[in-house]
C-alpha positions as CSV (number, residue, x, y, z in Angstrom):
1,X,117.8,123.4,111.4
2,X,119.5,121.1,109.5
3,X,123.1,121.2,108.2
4,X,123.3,121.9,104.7
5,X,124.1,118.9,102.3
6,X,128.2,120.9,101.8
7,X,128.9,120.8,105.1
8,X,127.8,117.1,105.9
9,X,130.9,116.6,103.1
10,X,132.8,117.4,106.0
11,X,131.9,115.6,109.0
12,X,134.9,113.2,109.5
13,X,132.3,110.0,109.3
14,X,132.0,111.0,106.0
15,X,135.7,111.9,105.3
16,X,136.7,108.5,107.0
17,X,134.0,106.7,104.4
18,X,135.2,108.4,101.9
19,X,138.8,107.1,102.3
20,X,137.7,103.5,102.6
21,X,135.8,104.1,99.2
22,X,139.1,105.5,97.8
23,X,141.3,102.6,99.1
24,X,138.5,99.7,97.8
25,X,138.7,101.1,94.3
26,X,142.3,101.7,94.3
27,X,142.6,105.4,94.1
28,X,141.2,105.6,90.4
29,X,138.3,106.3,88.4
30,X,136.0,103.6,88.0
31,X,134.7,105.3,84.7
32,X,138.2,105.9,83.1
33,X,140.3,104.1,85.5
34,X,142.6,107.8,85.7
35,X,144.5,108.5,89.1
36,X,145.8,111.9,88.6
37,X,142.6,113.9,88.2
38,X,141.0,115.0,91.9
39,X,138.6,111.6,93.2
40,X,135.6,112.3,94.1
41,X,133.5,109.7,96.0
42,X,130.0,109.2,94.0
43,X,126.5,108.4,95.5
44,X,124.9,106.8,92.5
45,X,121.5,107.2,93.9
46,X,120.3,109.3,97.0
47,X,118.6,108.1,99.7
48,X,115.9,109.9,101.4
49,X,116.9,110.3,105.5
50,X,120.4,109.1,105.0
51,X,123.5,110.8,105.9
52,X,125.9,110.9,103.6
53,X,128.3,108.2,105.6
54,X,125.2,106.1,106.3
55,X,124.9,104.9,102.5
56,X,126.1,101.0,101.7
57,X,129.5,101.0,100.0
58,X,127.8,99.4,96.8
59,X,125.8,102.6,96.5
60,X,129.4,104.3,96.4
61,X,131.7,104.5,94.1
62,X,135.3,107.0,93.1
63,X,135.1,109.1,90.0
64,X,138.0,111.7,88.7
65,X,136.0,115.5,88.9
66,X,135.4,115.0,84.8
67,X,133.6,111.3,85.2
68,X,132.2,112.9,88.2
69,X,130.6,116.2,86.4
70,X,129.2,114.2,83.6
71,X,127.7,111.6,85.9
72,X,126.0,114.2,87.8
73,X,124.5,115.5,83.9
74,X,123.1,112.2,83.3
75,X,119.5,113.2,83.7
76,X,119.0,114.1,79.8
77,X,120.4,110.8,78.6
78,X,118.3,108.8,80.7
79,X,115.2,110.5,79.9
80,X,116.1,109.6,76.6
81,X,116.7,106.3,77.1
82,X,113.6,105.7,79.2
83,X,111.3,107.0,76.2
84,X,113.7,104.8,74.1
85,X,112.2,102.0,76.3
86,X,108.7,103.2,76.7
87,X,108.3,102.8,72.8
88,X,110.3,100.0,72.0
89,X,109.2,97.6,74.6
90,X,106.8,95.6,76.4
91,X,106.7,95.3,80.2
92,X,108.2,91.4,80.4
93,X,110.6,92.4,77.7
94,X,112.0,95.4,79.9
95,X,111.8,92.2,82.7
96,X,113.9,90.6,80.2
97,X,116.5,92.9,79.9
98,X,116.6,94.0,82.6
99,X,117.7,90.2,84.6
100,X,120.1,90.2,81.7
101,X,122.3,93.2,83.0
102,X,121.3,92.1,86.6
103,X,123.1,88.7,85.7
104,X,126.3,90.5,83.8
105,X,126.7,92.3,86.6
106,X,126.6,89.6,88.7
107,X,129.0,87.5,86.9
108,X,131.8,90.1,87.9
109,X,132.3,91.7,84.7
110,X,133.4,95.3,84.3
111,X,130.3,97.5,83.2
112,X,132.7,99.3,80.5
113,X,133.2,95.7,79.4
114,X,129.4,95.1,79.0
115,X,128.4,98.6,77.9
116,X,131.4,98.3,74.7
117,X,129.6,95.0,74.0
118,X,126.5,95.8,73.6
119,X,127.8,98.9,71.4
120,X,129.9,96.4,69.3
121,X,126.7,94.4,69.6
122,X,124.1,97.2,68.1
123,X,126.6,99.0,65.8
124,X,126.5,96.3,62.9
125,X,122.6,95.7,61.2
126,X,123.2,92.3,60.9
127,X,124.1,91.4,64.9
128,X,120.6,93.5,65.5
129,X,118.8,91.7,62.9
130,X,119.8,88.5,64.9
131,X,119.4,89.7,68.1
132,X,115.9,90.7,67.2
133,X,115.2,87.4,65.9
134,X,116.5,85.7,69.3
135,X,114.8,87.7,71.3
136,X,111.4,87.0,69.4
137,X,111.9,83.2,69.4
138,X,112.8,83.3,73.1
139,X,109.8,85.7,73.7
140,X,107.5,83.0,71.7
141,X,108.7,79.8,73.5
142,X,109.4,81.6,76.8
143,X,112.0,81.2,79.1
């Protein structure tokens, strides 16, 4: 039988991973960069037949027990956000989008970074009016 997922948390290949998760992010909260609220270490997706210690370190990631509690509530939000999606957009404009957060995450910027932006970005009707208008030209002459 095998173990439950609560004890595999202790299994010192986990405990050891754990650590080196800890040390790459510098002992703080990648959400709200706080070091005094208990870390957690943070599998932002699960992967079927995988042990806990098994997963890539990009898949990993420290979070204080408040980031870490709403994290693991996130299921609401992005059903709403996927319906958000399903009625706003075409399948190549989700391709769109979606190489555009691929690449801002690629250029090494902070995801709070991107994430105020495109709130800044969205919050005034005149940056969405022109957004919308450069995202129609580009989708009319292509990329």
């Amino acid at each position: 039988m095998p173990k439950p997922y609560i004890e595999k948390l202790k299994d010192p290949r986990w405990q050891r991973k754990r650590l080196e998760i800890f040390e790459r992010d510098g002992w703080k909260c990648q959400v709200c960069q706080d070091n005094l609220i208990t870390l957690a270490v943070h599998h932002k997706v699960y992967l079927p037949n995988k042990e806990p210690w098994e997963y890539p370190d990009e898949l990993l990631g420290t979070l204080c027990e408040n980031c870490h509690t709403e994290e693991m509530e996130r299921g609401v939000l992005e059903q709403s956000i996927i319906h958000q999606l399903r009625k706003l957009f075409y399948i190549n404009e989700l391709f769109i989008l979606n190489n555009g957060l691929e690449l801002s995450k690629a250029s090494n910027k902070d995801s709070w970074m991107i994430s105020e932006v495109i709130r800044w970005l969205l919050s005034s009707p005149d940056l969405q009016k022109e957004l919308i208008d450069r995202f129609s030209k580009i989708m009319r002459i292509g990329l």
